[in-house]
N, C-alpha and C positions, 0 to 999 in steps of 0.2 A: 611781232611774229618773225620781221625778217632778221632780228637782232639774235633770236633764240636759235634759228637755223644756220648763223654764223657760227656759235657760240659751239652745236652739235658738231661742226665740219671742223672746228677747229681740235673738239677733246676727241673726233674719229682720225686726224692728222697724226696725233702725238699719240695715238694708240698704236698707230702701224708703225711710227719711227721707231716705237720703245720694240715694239715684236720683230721689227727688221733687225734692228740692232742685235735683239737677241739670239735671231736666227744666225745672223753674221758672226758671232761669237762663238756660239757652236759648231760653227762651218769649220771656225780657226781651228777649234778643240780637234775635231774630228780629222782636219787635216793636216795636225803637224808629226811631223817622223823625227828618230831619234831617240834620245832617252824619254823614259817615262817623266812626262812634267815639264825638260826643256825646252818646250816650241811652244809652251802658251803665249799665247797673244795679249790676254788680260793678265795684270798681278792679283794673288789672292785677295788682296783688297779687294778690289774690283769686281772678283766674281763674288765676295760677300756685299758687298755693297746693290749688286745688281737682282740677289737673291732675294735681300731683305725689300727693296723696292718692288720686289713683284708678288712676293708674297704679303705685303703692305695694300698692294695692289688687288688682293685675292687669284690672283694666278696663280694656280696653285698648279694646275697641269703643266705650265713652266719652269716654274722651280722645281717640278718634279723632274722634266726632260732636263733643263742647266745642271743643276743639282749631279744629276746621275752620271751626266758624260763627264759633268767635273770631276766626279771623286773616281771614276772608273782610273782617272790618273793619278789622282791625289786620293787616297784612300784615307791620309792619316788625317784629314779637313774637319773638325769634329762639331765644329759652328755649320757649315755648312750642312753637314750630315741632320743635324739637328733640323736646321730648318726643313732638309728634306721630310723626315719623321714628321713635323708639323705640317707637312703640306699634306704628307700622307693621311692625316686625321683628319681635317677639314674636310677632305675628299672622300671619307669614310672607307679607305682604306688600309684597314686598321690591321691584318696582318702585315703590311707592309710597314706602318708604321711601328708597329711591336717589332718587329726587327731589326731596326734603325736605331730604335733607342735604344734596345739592347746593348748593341755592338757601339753607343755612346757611352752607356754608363756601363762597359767594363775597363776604358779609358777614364772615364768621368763617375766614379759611383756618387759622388754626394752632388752629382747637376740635379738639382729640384725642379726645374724649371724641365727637365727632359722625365724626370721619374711620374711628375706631375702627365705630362703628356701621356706614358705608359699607363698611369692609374684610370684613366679616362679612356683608356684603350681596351680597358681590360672593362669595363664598367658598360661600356657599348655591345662589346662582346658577350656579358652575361658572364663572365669569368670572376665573380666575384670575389673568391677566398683569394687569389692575386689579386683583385683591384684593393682589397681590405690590405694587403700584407706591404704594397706599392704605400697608400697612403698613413698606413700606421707609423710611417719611414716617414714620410712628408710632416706629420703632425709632431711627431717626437723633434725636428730640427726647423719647425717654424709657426710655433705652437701661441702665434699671435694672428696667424692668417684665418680668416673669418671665412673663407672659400672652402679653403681641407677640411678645417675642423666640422662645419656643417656635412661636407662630402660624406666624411670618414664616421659624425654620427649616424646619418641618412643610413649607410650601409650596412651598420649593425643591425639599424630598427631592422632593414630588408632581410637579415639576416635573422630576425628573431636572437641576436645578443642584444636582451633587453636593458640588461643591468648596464652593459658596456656602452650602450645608445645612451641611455642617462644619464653616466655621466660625462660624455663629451659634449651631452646637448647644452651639460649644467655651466660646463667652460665656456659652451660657443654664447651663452647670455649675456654672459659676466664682459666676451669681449665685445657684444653689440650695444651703438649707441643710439640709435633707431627704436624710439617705441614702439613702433609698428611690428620690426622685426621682431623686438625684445616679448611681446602679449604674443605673435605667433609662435616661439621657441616653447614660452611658458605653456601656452594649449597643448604641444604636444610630449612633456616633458607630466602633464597633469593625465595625460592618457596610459603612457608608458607606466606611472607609478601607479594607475588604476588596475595594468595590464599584470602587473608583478605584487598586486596586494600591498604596496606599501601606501594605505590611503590617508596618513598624515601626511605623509610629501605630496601628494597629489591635490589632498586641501591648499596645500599652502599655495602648489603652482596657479592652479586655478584663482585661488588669491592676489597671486602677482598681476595675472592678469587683469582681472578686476579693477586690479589698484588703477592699472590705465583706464581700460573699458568698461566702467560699471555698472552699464545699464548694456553689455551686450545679451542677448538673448541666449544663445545659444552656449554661451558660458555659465549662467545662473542657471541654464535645464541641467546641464551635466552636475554643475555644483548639487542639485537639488536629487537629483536624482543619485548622487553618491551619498548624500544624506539619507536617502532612502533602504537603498544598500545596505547599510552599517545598521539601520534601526534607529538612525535620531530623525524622528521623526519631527521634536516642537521647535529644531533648526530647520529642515527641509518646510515645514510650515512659514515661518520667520522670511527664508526664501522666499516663496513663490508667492507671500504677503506685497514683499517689496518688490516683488518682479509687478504685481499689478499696477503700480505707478509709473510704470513707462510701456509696461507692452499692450499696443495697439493691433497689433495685425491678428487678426481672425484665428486663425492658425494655432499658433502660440496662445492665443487669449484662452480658447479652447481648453487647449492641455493645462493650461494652469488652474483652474476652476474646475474640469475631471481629475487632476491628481489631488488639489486641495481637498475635495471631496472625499477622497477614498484615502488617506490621510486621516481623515477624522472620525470616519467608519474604522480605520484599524486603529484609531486612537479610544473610540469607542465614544466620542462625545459627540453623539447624536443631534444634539441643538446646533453644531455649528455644520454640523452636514447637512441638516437643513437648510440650512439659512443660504449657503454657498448651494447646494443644490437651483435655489428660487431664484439668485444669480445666474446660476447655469442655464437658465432656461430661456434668458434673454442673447444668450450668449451664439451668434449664425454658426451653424453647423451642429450643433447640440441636439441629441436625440433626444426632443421633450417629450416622448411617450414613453420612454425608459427613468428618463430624471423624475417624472411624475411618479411614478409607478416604486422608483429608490425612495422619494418623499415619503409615502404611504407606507413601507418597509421601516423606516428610520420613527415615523410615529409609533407604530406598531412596537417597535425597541423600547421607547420611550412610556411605553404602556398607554399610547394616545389612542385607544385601539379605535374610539369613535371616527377621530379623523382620517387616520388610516384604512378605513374602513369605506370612509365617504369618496375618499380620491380613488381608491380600487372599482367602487361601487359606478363613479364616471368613469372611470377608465375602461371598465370592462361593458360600456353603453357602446363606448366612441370605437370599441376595434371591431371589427367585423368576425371574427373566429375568437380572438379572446381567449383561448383555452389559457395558457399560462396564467393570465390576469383573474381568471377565475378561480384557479387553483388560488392563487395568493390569498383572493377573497375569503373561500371557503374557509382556509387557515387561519383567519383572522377570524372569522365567526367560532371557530373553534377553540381560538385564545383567548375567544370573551364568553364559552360557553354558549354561547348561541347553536346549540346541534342543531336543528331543525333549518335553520338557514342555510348552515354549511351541506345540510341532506340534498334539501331543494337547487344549491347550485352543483353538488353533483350531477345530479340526476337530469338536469337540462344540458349539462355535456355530454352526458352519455348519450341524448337522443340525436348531435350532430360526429359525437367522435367516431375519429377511425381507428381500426382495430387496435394499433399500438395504442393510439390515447385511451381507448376502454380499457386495455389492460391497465393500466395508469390508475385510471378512476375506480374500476373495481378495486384495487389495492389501498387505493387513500378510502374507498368508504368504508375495507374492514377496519381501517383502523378509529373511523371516522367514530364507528360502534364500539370499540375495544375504549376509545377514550370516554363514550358518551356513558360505557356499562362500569366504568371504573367512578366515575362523576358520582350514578346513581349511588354505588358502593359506600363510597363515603359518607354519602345520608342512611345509609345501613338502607336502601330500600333495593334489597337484595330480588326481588322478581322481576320490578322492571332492570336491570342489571344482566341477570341471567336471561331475560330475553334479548336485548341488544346484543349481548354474544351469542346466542344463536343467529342472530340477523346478521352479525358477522361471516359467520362461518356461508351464508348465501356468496360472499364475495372473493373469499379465499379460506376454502376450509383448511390449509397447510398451516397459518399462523399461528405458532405455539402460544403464543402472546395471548389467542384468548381461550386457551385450555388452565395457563397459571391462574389464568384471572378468575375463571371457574375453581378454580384451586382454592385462591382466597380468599372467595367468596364463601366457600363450602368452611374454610378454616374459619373464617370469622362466625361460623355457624356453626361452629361444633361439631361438623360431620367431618371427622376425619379420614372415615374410611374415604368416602366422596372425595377429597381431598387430594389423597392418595391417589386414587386413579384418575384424575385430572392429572396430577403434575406428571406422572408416566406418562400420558400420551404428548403433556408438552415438552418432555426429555425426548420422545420417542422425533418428533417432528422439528425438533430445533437439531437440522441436518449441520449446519454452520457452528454448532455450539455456540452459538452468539450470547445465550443467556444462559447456558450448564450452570454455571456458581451458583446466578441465585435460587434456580430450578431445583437442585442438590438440597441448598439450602434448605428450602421450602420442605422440601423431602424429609428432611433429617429431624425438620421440627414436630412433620405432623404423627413420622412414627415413634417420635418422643413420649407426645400425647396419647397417642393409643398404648405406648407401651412397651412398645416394641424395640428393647432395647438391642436387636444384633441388625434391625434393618436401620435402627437411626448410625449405627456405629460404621456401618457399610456406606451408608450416602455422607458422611462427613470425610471415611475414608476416601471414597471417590473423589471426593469433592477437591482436598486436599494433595490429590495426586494430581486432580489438572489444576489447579490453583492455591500453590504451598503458601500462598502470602493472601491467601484472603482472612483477614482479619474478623468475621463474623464466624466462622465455619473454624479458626485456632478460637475463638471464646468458648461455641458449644463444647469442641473439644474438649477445652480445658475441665466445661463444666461435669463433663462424662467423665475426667480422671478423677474430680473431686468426691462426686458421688462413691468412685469406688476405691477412696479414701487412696490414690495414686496421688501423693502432696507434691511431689518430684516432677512428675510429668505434665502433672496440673499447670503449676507455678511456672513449668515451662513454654507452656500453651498462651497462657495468660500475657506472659511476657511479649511473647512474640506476637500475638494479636495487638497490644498495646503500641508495638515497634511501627506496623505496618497503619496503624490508625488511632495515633496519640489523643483521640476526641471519644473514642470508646469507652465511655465511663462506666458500662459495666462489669467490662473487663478490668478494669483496675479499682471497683470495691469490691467484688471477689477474690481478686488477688491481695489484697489489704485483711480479706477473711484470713486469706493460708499465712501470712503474717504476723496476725497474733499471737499466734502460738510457741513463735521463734525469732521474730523481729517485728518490736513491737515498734521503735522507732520508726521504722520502716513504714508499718502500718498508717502508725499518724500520718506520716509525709503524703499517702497516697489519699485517705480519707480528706485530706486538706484539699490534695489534689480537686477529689470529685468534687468539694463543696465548690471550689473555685469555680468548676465551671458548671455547676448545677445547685443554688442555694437550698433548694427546696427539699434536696436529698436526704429525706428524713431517719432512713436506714445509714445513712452513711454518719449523721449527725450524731446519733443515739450510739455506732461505734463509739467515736470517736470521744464523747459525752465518757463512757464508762472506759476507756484505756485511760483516760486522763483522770478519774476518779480512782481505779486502782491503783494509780502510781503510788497514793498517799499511802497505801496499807500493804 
């Protein structure tokens, strides 16, 4: 103890000699008369000497008072000056120091070591377009220094000159020999070129990194998630594969195992969304009443509808409101034809929903009925059909949806007038035009069948003015020019339905009809056509049978 309180008395001794000293020097400055300069007491040596020792010293308030009185005699001191400049930044007086080195480097313009001072003055001050234009000078004339070059990129990124930050960052690499430095340059040299869309240089940086830090975290999420970006998805897989062999922390575990998951849902390979899901679930922080509930979704895809069915069927025990999870439920009863199931789990949400979820439910049970009267449809048992769409209309009588379906009901019944005035009321109520085409459609067929050849011509017209490229509605077309022997306008119909839906094989062995007559080659090519993707085509067969029989004779 008593050696350390020597030790204090002795460096507070030589503190006040050197501050006497200095005082006394200043005394001399201040009191000699005569010419400017000839009464100094110390040589310039000396007063640089005394400067650099106390600015050495971080005395900066002194070499600023030395300093000042000195050059007030000696103005032309330009070392000295300098240090003043430097003392003035230290002390974060920075228009003083911008002034100092001014007035150095229009004596000195290439002193780096004062412009360097300047750029860091201007840099404090927020003056950046001068701090850029101070070190772009520094960088051009010592383009090995590993301080500017980082400064002078730094200030571009600040600057949003991304392109210009990139490539100083790419220099300031090349001169670092520090791996540590060299993986931090690369992170953000992999950012910049995400930031500018150039995302092969930005793979490769992130690569560099790697090369050092392979197993860092937060470099494989970015890598993984620019693989995501781009759409390659079975490398962003391949990632976060290889990322599970070293990442441990919660956190990260997490994210890896939720993106790997929805990765394979937009990959569309359901078994292994499962599989990563049933991981997910062990996984702390994991919302296992959602990952359960994605499980039963992803069966469902898979047509596993039983399984999916059974996880929904718990899941929707274990929640206390449940509304959503029922919905899912109902929907799955409804993809396995199970209507009755899917009725009864409506019908117990409606007894606790509130007004928005009934309005919900009354909407999914018309349609609940529109799917249930379309099912019966199919088995031709068109009563119970047409009653399920009346038990529709109890839930939303606005749904055109099951006015067509009355429509087609009646069409597959021959009653076309019926027919008829269904699809008007579901033209009349389809406010969104969501289904006009095939509404039109439906329209144009059933006044075919009655006969009525200016109301089928008017709803094909319609039809055609809001949708010139529907390829069902250019066939009937076609077929109405042919009947009225128009071969021109026909063949033009035809065409153009074939352009819009090359799988229309009726339209093109009717067009293979208007071809016989003047291109019969032609004809063949398309009759090939239909058999190709229809063998059974036995009108197209029996063509094609007798062009090629003519040819002989």
């Amino acid at each position: 103890m008593a050696d350390t309180n020597i030790i204090i008395i002795i460096v507070a001794f030589v503190v006040a000699i050197g501050a006497i000293y200095i005082l006394y020097s200043i005394i001399l400055f201040q009191g000699g008369s005569g010419k400017k300069g000839d009464e100094l007491q110390l040589s310039t040596k000396n007063i640089l000497d005394q400067v650099e020792v106390l600015f050495d010293k971080k005395e900066y308030a002194l070499v600023q008072l030395l300093a000042t009185k000195y050059l007030d005699r000696v103005p032309s001191h330009i070392d000295v000056r300098i240090y003043l400049a430097k003392a003035y930044f230290e002390d974060r007086k920075y228009n003083q120091a911008i002034k100092q080195c001014l007035t150095v480097l229009k004596k000195r313009p290439d002193d780096l070591e004062t412009r360097k001072v300047l750029g860091s003055c201007y840099i404090r001050k927020q003056a950046t377009t001068k701090a850029i234009k101070e070190y772009e000078y520094l960088f051009e004339h010592s383009k090995n220094d590993k301080d500017i070059t980082r400064t002078l990129a730094e200030l571009y990124r600040e600057t949003d000159q991304l392109y210009s930050s990139i490539s100083i960052y790419e220099v300031l690499s090349d001169l670092l020999d520090i791996e540590d430095e060299v993986a931090d340059v690369q992170s953000i040299l992999a950012e910049l070129n995400e930031q500018v869309k150039d995302y092969p240089a930005a793979f490769e940086a992130y690569k560099r990194r790697l090369g050092i830090y392979p197993n860092d975290v937060d470099t494989n999420r970015k890598l993984t998630e620019l693989y995501i970006k781009i759409k390659n998805y079975p490398v962003a897989i391949e990632t976060l594969l290889y990322m599970l062999t070293f990442v441990t922390d919660g956190k990260n575990l997490l994210w890896v195992y939720e993106t790997l998951v929805s990765l394979y849902v937009e990959s569309e390979d359901y078994e292994k969304a499962i599989e990563y899901s049933e991981k997910l679930l062990d996984i702390q922080g994991s919302d296992k009443f959602k990952v359960r509930n994605d499980i039963a979704a992803y069966n469902i895809k898979l047509n596993r509808l039983g399984e999916g069915i059974a996880i929904l069927e718990d899941l929707a025990m274990m929640s206390q409101n449940g509304f959503d999870v029922t919905l899912e439920l109902a929907d799955a009863y409804i993809h396995q034809k199970e209507y009755q199931k899917a009725l009864e789990r409506y019908t117990l949400l409606l007894d606790k929903a509130t007004p928005r979820e009934a309005k919900t439910v009354n909407l999914l049970l018309c349609e609940l009925y529109i799917k249930w009267a379309v099912d019966m449809s199919e088995q031709n048992k068109f009563d119970e059909s047409f009653e399920y769409l009346k038990n529709a209309t109890q839930y939303n009588t606005l749904n055109p949806e099951i006015y067509y379906n009355v429509a087609k009901n009646n069409y597959k019944k021959k009653d076309f007038t019926a027919c008829v005035e269904a699809i008007n009321k579901a033209l009349e109520y389809d406010k969104q035009n969501e289904y006009k085409s095939k509404y039109l459609l439906m329209l144009s067929e059933a006044h075919h069948q009655l006969g009525n050849f200016f109301e089928e011509k008017k709803a094909l017209t319609d039809l055609l003015k809001y949708d010139d490229k529907n390829p069902e509605g250019l066939y009937r077309v076609g077929l109405m020019y042919t009947a009225q022997h128009d071969i021109k306008n026909a063949e033009d119909a035809f065409k153009r339905a074939i352009l819009y839906n090359p799988e229309l094989i009726q339209a093109k062995y009717n067009l293979a009809l208007l071809y016989e007559s003047n291109n019969r080659d032609k004809a063949k090519e398309l009759y090939m056509e239909v058999l190709e993707q229809d063998p059974t085509f036995e009108e197209a067969k029996n063509a094609l049978a007798d062009l090629s029989t003519s040819d002989f004779f």
